[in-house]
N, C-alpha and C positions, 0 to 999 in steps of 0.2 A: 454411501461410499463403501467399498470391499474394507473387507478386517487388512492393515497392512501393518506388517513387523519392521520397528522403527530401532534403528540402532547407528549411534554415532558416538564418536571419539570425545567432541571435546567440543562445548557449548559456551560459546562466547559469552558477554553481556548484553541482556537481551533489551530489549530496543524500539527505533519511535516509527514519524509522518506520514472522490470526486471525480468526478467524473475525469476520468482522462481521454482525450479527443486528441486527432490530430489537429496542426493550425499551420498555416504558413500561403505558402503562393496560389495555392489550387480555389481556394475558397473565405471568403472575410467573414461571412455571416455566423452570428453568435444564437444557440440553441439557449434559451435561459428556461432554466429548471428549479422551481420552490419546493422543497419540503419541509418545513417548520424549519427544525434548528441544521437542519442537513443540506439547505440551498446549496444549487450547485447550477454554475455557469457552465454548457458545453460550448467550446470555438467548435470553426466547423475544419473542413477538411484539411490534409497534409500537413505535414511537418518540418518545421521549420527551425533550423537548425542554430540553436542560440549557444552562448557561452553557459556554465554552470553558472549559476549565482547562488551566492553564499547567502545561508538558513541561516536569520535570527531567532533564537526560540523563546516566547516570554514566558518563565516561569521563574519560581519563586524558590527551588533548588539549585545550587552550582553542582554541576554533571562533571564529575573527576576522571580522568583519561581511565581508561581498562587497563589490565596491567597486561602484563606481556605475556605471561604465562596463566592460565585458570584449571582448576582443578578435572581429570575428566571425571564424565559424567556420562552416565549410558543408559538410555534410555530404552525398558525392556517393550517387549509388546504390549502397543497398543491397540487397543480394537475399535475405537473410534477418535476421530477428531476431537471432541470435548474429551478424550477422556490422555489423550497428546496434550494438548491445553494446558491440565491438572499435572502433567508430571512437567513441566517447562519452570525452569528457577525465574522467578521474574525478579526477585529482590535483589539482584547486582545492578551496581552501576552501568548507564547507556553510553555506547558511542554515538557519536553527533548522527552517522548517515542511519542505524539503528533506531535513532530517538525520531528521527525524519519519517521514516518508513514507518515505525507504529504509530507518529501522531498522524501520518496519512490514513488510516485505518479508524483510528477514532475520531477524528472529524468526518468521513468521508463515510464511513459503512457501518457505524456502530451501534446500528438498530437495525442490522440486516442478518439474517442468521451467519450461524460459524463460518458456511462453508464460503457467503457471498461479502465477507471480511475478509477470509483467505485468497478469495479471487480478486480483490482489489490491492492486494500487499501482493499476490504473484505479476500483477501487471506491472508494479511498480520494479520487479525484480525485473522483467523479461524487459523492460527499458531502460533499464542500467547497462542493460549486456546487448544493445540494440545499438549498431553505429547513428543511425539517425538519431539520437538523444542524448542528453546528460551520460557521466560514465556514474555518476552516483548516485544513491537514493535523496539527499538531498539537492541534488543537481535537478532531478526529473521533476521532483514535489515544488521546488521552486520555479523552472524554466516558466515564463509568463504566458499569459492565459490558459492556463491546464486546469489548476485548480482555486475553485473560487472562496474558500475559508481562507487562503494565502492573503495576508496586507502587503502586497509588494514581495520581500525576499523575509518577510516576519510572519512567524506563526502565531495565531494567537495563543493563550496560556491555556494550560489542561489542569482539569483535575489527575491530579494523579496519583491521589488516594482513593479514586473510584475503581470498581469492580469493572467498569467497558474500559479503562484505561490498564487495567492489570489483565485483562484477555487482549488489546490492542497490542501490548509488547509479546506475548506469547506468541500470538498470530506469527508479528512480524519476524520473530524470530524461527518459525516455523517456516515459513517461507522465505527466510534466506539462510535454512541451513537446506532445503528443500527437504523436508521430512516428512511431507506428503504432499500426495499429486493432489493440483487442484483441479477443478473443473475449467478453467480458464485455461488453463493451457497454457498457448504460447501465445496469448492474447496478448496485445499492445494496446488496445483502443478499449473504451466502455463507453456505454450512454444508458441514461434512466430509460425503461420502457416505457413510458407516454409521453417522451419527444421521438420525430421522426428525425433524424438530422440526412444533408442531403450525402454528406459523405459515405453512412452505411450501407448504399446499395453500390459503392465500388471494394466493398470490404469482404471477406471471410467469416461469416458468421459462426463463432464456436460454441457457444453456452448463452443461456438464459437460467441467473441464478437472483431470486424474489425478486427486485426491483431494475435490474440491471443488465444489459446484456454487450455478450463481449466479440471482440473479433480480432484478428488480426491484418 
């Protein structure tokens, strides 16, 4: 990725929560995808247009509201991704659709490099802001059959004294203050590379990032 000069005002509390597929009237068939601890269910095509359902998250910290104002913080040039990462505050408290959006990242890409974690937390962003979907990040991570680590509207429990969980909130936080461009683009859809799924040849193909490839 080019060297890009990162600079912003004022950096909220950084934040959480597979394959995202469309589902709905066009297609019923289910792509199912194993990778050890990373299994992931693709549905197959179109999108289907459900209510948000509210994210339970199991963990073992209570998450205390953000406050209303945060200190700014300006982040000088960076010359790469890992090195954007490194200057990101993780140790503030999460908000709930933040805490959604990075635990999407650490269940779902956190054995894929930086950029193919960033491309998974922009997907989640580009379908917040997508009228066909949830208007939130835990709306999208929850809406049914998207993603298969979900119990229903409950996340399972994270470490969240690990190192893939303290680059999971930086990610996410990087991609929704948009502080660099990802390769995914204006992707909305992913699937693992060794499923074919039959939706992807009505799709826009944008990126192939290690295990994943995106489209809108």
């Amino acid at each position: 990725m080019t060297r890009k000069s990162i600079s912003i005002a004022a950096i909220a509390a950084v934040a959480v929560a597979t394959t995202m597929v469309p589902s709905g009237d066009e297609a019923a068939a289910l792509a199912q995808v194993a990778d050890g601890p990373f299994a992931v269910t693709t549905p197959a095509d179109a999108v289907e247009l459900v209510p948000e359902q509210p994210v339970t998250i199991v963990a073992e910290e209570v998450v205390q509201p953000l406050p209303e104002q945060t200190p700014a913080v300006v982040l000088t040039e960076a010359g790469s991704l890992s090195d954007l990462i490194a200057m990101i505050d993780t140790s503030a408290a999460l908000s709930g659709d933040l805490r959604c959006l990075a635990g999407a990242v650490y269940f779902e890409a956190r054995g894929e490099p930086l950029t193919g974690q960033l491309a998974v937390a922009q997907v989640i962003v580009n379908r917040s802001q997508d009228p066909r979907f949830p208007r939130s990040y835990c709306g999208v991570v929850a809406q049914p059959g998207q993603f298969s680590f979900m119990r229903g509207s409950r996340m399972p429990a994270i470490r969240t004294g690990s190192a893939a969980w303290t680059r999971a909130v930086a990610i996410a936080e990087i991609a929704h203050q948009g502080l660099w461009e990802s390769e995914a683009g204006d992707a909305v859809f992913f699937h693992a590379k060794y499923v074919h799924p039959g939706w992807s040849a009505r799709k826009t193909r944008l990126a192939q990032i290690d295990t994943h490839i995106f489209y809108r």
